[in-house]
C-alpha positions in Angstrom: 107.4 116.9 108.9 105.6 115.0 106.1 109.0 113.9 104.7 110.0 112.7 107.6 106.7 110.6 108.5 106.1 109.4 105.0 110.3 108.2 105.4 109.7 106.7 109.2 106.7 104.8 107.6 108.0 103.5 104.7 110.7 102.0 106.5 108.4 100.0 108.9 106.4 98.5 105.9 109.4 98.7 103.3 106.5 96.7 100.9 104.2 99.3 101.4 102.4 99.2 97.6 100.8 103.2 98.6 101.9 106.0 101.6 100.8 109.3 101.4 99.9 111.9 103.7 97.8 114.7 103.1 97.3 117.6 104.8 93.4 119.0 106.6 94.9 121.5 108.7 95.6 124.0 106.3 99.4 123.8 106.0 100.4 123.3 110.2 100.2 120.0 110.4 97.9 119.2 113.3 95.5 117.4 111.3 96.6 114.9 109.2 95.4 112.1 106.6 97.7 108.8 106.3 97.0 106.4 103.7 99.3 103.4 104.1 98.9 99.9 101.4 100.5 96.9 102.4 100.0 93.4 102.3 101.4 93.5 106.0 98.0 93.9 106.7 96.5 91.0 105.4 94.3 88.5 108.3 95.0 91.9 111.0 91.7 93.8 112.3 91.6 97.3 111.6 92.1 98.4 115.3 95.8 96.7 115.2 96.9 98.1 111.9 96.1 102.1 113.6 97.9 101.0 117.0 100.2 99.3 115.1 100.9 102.6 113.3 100.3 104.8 116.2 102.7 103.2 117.9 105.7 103.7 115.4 105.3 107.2 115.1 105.2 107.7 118.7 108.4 105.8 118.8 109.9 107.8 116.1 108.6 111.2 118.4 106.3 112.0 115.2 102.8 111.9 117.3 103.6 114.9 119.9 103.1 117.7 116.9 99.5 115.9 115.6 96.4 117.1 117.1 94.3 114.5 114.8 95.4 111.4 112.6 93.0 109.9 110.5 94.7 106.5 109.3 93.8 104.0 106.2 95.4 101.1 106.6 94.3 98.9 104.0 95.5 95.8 102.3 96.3 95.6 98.6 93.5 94.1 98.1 91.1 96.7 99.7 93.0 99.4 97.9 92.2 98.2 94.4 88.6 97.7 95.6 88.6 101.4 97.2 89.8 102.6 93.5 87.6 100.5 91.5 84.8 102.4 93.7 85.9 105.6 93.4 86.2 105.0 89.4 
């Protein structure tokens, strides 16, 4: 299922500069971590980049299968201040 969500996702934001999800749920799949980049975002609030999101994988029929989705959507910008924190 990761595969084919990191897949669906990239093809929304084909720019994306990071997308990776990682796994809380101890290998099922119910609660997962999505870290998307993309200068997409740029001038949206937060709460439209997760619809925004939301909304493609439940298009795409990925959502039915995830009890929780914690989503960071950031622009490039925020990601390279994220790492420079973390550093």
């Amino acid at each position: 299922m990761y595969r084919l969500m990191t897949c669906k996702v990239q093809t929304q934001y084909p720019d994306a500069i990071e997308c990776k999800i990682v796994d809380h749920s101890d290998g099922c799949g119910a609660k997962l971590e999505l870290t998307l980049v993309s200068n997409t975002f740029e001038g949206m609030p937060l709460l439209k980049r997760h619809r925004e999101v939301q909304n493609h994988l439940k298009e795409k029929g990925l959502f039915d299968e995830i009890h929780a989705l914690q989503i960071k959507a950031w622009t490039g910008e925020q990601w390279e201040k994220k790492k420079g924190e973390s550093g």
